[in-house]
C-alpha positions as CSV (number, residue, x, y, z in Angstrom):
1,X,-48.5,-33.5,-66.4
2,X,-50.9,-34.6,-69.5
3,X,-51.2,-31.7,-71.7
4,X,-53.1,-31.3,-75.0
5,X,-51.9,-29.0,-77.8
6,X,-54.6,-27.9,-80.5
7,X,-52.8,-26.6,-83.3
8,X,-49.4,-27.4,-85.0
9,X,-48.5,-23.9,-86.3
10,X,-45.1,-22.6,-85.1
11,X,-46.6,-21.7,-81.4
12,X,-47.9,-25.2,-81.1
13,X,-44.5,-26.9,-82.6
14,X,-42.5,-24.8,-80.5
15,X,-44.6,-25.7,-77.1
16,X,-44.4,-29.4,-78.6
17,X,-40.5,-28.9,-78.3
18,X,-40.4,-27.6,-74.9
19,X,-43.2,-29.3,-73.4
20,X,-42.7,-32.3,-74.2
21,X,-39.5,-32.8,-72.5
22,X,-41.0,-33.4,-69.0
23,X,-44.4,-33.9,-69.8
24,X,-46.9,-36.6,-71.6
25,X,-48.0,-34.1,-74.5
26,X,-50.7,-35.0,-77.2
27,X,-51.0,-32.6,-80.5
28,X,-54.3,-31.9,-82.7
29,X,-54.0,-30.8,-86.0
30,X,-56.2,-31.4,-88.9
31,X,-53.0,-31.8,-91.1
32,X,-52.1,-35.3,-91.4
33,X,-48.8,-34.7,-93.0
34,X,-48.2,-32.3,-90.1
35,X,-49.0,-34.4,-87.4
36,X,-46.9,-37.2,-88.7
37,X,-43.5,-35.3,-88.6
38,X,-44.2,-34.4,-85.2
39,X,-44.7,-37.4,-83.6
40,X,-41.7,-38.6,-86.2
41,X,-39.1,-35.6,-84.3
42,X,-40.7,-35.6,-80.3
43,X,-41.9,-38.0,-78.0
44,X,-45.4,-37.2,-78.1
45,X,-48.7,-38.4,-79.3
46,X,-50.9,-37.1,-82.3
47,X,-54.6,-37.2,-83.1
48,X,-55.8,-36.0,-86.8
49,X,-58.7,-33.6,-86.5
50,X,-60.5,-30.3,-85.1
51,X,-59.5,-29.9,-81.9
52,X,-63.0,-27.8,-81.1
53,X,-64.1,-31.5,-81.7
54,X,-65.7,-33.7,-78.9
55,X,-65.0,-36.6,-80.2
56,X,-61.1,-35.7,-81.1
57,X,-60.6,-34.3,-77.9
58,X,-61.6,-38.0,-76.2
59,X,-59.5,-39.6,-78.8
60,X,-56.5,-37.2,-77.2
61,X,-57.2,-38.1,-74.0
62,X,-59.0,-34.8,-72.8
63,X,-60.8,-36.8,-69.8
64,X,-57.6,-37.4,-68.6
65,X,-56.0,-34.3,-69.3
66,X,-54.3,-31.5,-66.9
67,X,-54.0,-28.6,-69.0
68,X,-55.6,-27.8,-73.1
69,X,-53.7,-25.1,-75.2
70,X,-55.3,-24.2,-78.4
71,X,-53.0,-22.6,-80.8
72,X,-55.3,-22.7,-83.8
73,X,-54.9,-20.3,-86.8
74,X,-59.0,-19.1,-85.2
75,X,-59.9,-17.2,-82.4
76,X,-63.2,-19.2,-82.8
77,X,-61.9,-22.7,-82.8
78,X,-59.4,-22.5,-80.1
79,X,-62.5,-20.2,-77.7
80,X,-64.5,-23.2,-78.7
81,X,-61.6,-26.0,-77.6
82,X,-61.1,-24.7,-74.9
83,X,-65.2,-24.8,-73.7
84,X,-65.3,-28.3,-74.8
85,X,-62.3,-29.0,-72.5
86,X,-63.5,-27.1,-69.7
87,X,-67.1,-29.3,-69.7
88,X,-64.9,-32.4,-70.1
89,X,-63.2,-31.7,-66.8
90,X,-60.0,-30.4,-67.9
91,X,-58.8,-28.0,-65.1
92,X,-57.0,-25.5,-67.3
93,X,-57.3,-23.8,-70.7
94,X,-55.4,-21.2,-72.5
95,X,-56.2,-20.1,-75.8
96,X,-54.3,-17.6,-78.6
97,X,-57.3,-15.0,-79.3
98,X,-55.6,-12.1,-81.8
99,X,-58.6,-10.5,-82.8
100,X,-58.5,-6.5,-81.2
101,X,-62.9,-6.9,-81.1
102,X,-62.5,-9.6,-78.6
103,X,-60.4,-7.5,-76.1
104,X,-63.2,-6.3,-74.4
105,X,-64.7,-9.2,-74.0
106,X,-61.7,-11.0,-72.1
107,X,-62.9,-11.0,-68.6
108,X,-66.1,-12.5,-69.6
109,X,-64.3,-15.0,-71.4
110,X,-62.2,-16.2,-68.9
111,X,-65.1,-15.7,-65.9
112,X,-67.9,-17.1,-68.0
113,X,-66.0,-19.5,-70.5
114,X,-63.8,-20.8,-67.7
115,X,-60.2,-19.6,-68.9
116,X,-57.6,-19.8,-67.4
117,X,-55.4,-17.5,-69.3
118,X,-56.0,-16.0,-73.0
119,X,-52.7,-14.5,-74.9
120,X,-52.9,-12.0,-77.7
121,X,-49.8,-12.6,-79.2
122,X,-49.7,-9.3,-81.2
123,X,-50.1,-7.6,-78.4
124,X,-47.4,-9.1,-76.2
125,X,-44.8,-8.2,-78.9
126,X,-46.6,-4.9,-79.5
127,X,-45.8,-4.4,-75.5
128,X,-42.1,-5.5,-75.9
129,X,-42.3,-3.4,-78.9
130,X,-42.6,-0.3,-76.4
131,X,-40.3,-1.5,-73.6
132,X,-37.3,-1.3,-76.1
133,X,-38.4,2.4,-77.3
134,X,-38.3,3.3,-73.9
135,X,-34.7,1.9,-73.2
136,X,-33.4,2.7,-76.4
137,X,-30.0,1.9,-75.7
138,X,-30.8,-1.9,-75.3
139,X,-31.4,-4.2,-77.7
140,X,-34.5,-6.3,-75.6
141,X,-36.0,-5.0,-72.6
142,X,-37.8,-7.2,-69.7
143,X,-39.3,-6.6,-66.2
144,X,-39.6,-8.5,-63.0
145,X,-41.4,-7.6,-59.8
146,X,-44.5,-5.6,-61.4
147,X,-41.7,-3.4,-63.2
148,X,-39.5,-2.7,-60.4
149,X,-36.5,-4.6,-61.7
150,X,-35.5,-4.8,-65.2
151,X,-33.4,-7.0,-67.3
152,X,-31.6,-5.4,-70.2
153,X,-29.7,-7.3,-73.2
154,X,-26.9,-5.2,-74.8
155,X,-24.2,-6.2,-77.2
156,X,-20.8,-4.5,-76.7
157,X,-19.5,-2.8,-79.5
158,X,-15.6,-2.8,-80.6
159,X,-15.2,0.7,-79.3
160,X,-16.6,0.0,-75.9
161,X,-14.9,0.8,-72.7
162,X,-16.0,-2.4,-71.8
163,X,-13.9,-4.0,-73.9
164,X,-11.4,-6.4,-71.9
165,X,-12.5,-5.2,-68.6
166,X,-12.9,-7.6,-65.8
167,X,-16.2,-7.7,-64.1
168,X,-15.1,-7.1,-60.5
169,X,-13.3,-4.1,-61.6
170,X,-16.1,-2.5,-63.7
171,X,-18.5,-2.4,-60.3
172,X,-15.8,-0.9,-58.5
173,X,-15.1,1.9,-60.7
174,X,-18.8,2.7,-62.1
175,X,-20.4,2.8,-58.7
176,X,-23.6,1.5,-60.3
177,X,-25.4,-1.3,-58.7
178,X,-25.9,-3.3,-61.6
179,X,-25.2,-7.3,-62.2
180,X,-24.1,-8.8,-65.4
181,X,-26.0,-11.9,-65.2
182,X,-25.4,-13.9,-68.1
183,X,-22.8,-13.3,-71.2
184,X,-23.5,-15.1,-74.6
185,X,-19.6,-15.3,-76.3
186,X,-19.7,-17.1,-80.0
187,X,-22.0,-19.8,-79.4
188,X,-21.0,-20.2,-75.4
189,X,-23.3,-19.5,-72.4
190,X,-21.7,-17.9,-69.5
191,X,-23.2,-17.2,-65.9
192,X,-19.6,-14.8,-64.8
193,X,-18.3,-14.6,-61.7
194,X,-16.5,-11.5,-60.5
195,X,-13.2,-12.3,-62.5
196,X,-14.8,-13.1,-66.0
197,X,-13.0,-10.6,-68.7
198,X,-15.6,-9.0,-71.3
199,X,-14.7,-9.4,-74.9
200,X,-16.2,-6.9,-77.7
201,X,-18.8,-8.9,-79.5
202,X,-20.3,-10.3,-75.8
203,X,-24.0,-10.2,-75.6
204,X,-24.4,-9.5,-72.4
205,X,-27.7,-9.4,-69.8
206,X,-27.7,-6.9,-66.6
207,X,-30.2,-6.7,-64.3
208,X,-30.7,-3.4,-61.9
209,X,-33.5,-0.5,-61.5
210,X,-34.3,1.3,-64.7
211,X,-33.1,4.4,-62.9
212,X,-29.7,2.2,-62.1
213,X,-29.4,1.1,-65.9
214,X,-30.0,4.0,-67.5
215,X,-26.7,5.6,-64.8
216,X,-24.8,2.6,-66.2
217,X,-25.0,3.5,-69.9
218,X,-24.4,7.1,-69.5
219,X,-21.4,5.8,-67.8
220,X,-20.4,4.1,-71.2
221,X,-21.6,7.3,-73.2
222,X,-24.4,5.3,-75.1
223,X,-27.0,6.3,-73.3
224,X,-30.1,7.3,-75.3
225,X,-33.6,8.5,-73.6
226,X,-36.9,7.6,-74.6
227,X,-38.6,7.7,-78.1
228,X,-40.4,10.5,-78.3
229,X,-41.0,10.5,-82.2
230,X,-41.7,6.8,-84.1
231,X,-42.2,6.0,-87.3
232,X,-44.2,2.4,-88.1
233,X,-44.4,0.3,-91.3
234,X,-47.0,-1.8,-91.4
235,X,-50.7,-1.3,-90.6
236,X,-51.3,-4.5,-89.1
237,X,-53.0,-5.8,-85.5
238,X,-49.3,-5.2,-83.8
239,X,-49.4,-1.6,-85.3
240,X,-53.0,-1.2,-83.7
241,X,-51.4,-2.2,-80.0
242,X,-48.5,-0.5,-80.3
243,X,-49.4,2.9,-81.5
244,X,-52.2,2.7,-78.8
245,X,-49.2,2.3,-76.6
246,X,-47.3,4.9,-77.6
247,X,-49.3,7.6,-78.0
248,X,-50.4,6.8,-74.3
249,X,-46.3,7.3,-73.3
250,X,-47.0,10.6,-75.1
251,X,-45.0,9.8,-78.5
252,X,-45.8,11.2,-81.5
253,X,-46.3,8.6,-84.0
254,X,-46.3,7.9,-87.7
255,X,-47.9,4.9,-89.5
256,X,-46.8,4.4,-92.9
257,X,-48.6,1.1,-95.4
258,X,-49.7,0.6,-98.8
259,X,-53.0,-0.8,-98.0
260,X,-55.3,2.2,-97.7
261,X,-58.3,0.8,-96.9
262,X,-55.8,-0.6,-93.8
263,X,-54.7,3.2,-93.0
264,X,-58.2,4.4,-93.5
265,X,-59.5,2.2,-90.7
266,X,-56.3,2.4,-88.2
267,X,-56.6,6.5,-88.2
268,X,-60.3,6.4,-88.1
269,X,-59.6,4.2,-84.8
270,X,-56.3,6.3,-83.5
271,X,-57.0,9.5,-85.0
272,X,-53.8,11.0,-82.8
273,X,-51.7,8.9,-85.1
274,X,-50.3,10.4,-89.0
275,X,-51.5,7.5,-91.3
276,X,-49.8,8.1,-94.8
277,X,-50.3,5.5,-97.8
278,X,-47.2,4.6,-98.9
279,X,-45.0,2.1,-99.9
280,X,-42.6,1.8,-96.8
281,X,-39.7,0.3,-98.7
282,X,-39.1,3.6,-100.9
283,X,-35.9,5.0,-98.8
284,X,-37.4,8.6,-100.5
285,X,-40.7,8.7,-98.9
286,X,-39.0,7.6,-95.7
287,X,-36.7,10.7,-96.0
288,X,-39.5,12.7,-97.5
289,X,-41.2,12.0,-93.7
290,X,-38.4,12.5,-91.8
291,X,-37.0,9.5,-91.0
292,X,-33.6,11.4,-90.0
293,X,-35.2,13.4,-87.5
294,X,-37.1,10.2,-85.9
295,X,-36.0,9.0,-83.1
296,X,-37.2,5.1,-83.9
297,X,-38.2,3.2,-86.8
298,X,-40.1,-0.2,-86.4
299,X,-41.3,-2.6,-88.8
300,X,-44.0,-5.0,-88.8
301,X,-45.2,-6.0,-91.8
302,X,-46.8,-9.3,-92.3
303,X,-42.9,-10.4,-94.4
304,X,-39.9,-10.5,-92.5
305,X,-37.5,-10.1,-95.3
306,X,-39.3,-6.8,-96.0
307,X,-38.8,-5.9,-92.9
308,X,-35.6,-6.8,-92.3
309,X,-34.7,-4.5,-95.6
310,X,-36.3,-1.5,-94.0
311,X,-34.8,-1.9,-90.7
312,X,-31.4,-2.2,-92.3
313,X,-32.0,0.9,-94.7
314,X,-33.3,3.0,-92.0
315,X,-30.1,2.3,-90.3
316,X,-28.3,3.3,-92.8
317,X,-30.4,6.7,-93.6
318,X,-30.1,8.2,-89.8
319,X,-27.4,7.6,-87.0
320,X,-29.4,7.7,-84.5
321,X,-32.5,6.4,-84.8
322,X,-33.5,2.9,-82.9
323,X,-34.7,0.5,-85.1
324,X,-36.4,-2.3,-84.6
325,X,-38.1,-5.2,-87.1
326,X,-40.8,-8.3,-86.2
327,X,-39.4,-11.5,-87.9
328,X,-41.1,-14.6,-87.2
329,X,-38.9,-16.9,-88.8
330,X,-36.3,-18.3,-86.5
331,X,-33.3,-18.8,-89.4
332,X,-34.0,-15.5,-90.0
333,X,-33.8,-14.2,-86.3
334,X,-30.5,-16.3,-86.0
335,X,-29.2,-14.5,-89.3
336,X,-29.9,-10.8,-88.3
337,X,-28.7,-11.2,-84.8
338,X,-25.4,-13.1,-85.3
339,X,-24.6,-10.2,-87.5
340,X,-25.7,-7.3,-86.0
341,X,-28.1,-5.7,-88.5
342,X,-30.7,-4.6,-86.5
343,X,-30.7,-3.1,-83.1
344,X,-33.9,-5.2,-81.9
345,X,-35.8,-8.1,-83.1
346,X,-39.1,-8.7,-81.7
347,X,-41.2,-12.5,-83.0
348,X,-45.0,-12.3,-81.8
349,X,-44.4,-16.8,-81.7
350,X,-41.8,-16.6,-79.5
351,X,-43.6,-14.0,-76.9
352,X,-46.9,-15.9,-76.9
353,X,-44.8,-19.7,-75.9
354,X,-42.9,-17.5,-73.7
355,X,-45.8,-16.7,-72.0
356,X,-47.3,-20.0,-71.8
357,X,-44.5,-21.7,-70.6
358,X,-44.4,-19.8,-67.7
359,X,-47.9,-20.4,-66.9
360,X,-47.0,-24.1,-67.0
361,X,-44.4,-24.1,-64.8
362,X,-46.2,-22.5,-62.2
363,X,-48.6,-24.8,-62.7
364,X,-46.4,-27.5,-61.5
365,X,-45.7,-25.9,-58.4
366,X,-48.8,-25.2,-55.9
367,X,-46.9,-24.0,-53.3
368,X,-46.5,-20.2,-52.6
369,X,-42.8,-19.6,-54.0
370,X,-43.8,-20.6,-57.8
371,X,-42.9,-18.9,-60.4
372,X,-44.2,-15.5,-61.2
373,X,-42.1,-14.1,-64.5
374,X,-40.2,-16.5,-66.8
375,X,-37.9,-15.1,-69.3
376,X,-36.0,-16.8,-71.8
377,X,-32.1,-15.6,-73.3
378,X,-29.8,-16.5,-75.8
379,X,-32.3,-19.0,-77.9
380,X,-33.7,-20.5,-74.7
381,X,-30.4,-21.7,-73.5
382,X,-30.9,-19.1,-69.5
383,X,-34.0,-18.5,-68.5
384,X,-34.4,-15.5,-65.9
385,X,-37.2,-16.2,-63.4
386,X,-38.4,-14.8,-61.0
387,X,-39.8,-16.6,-57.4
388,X,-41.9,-15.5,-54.7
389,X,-40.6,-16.2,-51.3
390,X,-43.1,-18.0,-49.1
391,X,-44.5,-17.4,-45.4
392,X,-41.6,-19.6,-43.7
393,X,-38.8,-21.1,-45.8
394,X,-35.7,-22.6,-44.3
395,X,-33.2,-20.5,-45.8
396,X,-34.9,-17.0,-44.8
397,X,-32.1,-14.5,-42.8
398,X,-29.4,-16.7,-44.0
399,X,-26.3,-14.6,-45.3
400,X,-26.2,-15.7,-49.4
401,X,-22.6,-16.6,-48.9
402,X,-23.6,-19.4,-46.6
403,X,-26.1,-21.0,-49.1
404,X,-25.0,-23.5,-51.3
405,X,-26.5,-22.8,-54.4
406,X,-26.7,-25.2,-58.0
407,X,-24.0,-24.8,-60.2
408,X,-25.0,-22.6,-63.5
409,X,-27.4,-20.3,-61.1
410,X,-27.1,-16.9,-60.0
411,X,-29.3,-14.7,-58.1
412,X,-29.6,-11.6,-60.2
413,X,-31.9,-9.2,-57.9
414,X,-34.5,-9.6,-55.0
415,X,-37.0,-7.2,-54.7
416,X,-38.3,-6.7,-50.9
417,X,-42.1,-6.6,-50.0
418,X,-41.3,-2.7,-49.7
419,X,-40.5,-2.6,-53.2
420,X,-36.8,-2.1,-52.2
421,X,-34.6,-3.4,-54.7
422,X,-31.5,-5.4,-53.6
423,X,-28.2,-6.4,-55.9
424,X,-27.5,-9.1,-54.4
425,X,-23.9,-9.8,-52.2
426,X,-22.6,-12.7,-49.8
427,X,-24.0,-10.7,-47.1
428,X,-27.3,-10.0,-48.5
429,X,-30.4,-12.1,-46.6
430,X,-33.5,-13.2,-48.0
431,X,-36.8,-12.9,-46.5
432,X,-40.3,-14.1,-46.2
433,X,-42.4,-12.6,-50.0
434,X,-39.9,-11.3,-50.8
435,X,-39.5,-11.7,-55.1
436,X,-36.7,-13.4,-56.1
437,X,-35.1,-13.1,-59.9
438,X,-33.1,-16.1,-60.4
439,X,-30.7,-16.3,-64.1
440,X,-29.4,-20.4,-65.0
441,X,-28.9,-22.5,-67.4
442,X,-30.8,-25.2,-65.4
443,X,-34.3,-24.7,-67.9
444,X,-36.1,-27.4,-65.1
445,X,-36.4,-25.3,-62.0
446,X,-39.9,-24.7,-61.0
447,X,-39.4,-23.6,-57.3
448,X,-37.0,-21.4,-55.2
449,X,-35.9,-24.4,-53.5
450,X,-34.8,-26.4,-56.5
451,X,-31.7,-23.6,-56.9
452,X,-29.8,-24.7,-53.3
453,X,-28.0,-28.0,-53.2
């Protein structure tokens, strides 16, 4: 597939890197310097200039091109791209648009403008933000199936009960129907089988009901309900979202920032929210506003060391409380969760190529069991996707047992067209639309059929 990228920030580098492994990718950037190290590191093409641009665009190949993404640092520019595509012929467009004014007017882009998708990326992480309050006990939190079935990543601590017990013993003693789909074990990927041993220190990935999961971690006596107090650091467009968000889930919610002009506008705009002026590194106003009876602490300021500090001192000032920190840079993300500092890590990037690669690679399948949800786990190594089942495949009512799947696959859950969700064992059938949630190492797969030998 030809696809142009507009925009080398880290969302367009990052798509560069994945894309560009199966498909003929050209990058725009108006950084020369930029563009050369690029096409230096990948197997791709570059062009020099505004990729809103007519006359750049040709020089890219757009009359040729499948598929534009504009990644620009503007909402304008990459609206703009993305119109000059779409009368150049290009079937599809997606464009990054982070500005909140514009969210009304995304239908009408995408009817009017001819978009095929638009991503927000602030909030997409202010949305995984709030799936992690509501499952305290996990470190990241994502759905399947319309959120019927959920996938929940969880680190086991040195204490744990969990500690050197072999998976085909744990589901016979818990009586929970969930599956341990993948294991991340110093550096090592693992999709386990029934005899695999589990090791404090695993970061592990399960995959059940939410009402499953939560049985599973009162099992382990972890368990922690929902948020229903938050404090927030940072007064920014991801603070907008996810307060919205949360006050919705009926959470009481406290925004804390120096800026007061900021705080001014966000409680004139969510005026069930406490806005305070302050500086959200003092560890004294934090106790001053109860950090220790809070039952979360999140921070997203525009600097990831400063947030990183906050999360870890907000640890440290309440035993409880869930806290979570945005960091963009990836060294950074590698550093905090190699050792444990912060119970979550959310990176508004890494949501928003998410998100786009998974509209790609249903792209390149037309037929009816594409995929629907894409996840990636443990730094992109297992993805976790999730098919639908077509009208008539050739492997509907066979028992699993007698289908010869890929190595390094493993089917962690199928949803029925009932909603009914299904763990699934050798017996276990599928059926015609029904969803599928498939966890491998195989990062290629674009179709149900590609997992069966």
């Amino acid at each position: 597939m030809r696809i142009i990228i507009a925009g080398a920030g880290k969302v367009g580098l990052e798509l560069t890197r994945q894309l560009s492994v199966e498909n003929e990718v050209t990058i725009i950037d108006e950084n020369a310097q930029l563009i050369e190290n690029i096409i230096n590191i990948y197997d791709v093409m570059g062009v020099c200039g505004n990729g809103a641009s007519y006359e750049v665009q040709m020089e890219a190949g757009g009359d040729r091109a499948d598929l534009l993404i504009a990644t620009t640092s503007s909402d304008e520019i990459n609206i703009l791209a993305c119109l000059v595509a779409k009368k150049m012929g290009v079937q599809h467009t997606i464009a990054r648009i982070r500005n909140p004014e514009y969210e009304k007017q995304l239908r009408f882009m995408r009817e009017e403008l001819g978009l095929s998708m638009s991503i927000n990326p602030e909030k997409a992480a202010a949305r995984e933000i709030a799936r992690v309050l509501r499952f305290p006990a996990a470190m990241k939190v994502e759905t399947f199936s319309k959120g019927r079935l959920e996938l929940v990543e969880y680190r086991v601590p040195e204490d744990s009960t969990l500690n050197g017990v072999q998976l085909l013993n744990l589901y016979k003693s818990l009586r929970v129907r969930v599956l341990i789909c993948a294991v991340s074990r110093k550096g090592e990927t693992i999709i386990p089988s029934g005899d695999f041993v589990l090791q404090a220190g695993d970061k592990v990935y399960l995959t059940s009901s939410s009402d499953q999961l939560a049985q599973f971690f009162r099992h382990l006596g972890v368990f922690r309900g929902k948020a229903t107090s938050v404090m927030i650091v940072g007064a920014s467009k991801i603070c907008y979202y996810l307060t919205s968000e949360l006050l919705d889930m009926g959470m009481s919610v406290k925004v804390i920032d120096q800026n007061e002009a900021r705080c001014i506008h966000l409680g004139e705009r969510l005026p069930r929210a406490l806005v305070i002026v302050g500086d959200g590194t003092d560890s004294e106003l934090l106790r001053e506003e109860g950090i220790d009876r809070t039952d979360a602490f999140v921070a997203i300021t525009g600097i990831d060391e400063a947030n990183i500090l906050m999360a870890m001192s907000a640890a440290k000032q309440t035993a409880n409380c869930k806290v979570v920190a945005k960091i963009n840079r990836k060294s950074l993300v590698d550093l905090v969760s190699n050792e444990h500092m912060i119970d979550s890590v959310v990176s508004a990037g890494s949501v928003t190529t998410e998100l786009i690669v998974q509209y790609v690679r249903a792209m390149q399948s037309a037929s009816g069991d594409q995929i629907k949800t894409l996840h990636r786990l443990v730094d992109g190594a297992v993805e976790a996707l999730e098919f639908g089942v077509g009208a008539n495949p050739p492997f509907a009512g066979v028992p699993l047992k007698d289908l010869r799947l890929k190595s390094g696959i493993l089917l962690a859950g199928i949803v029925r067209r009932n909603g009914k969700i299904v763990i699934p064992s050798g017996s276990d059938v599928l059926n015609p639309y029904d969803d599928v949630i498939v966890v491998t190492t195989r990062t290629t797969l674009q179709k149900i059929g590609d997992i069966f030998q």
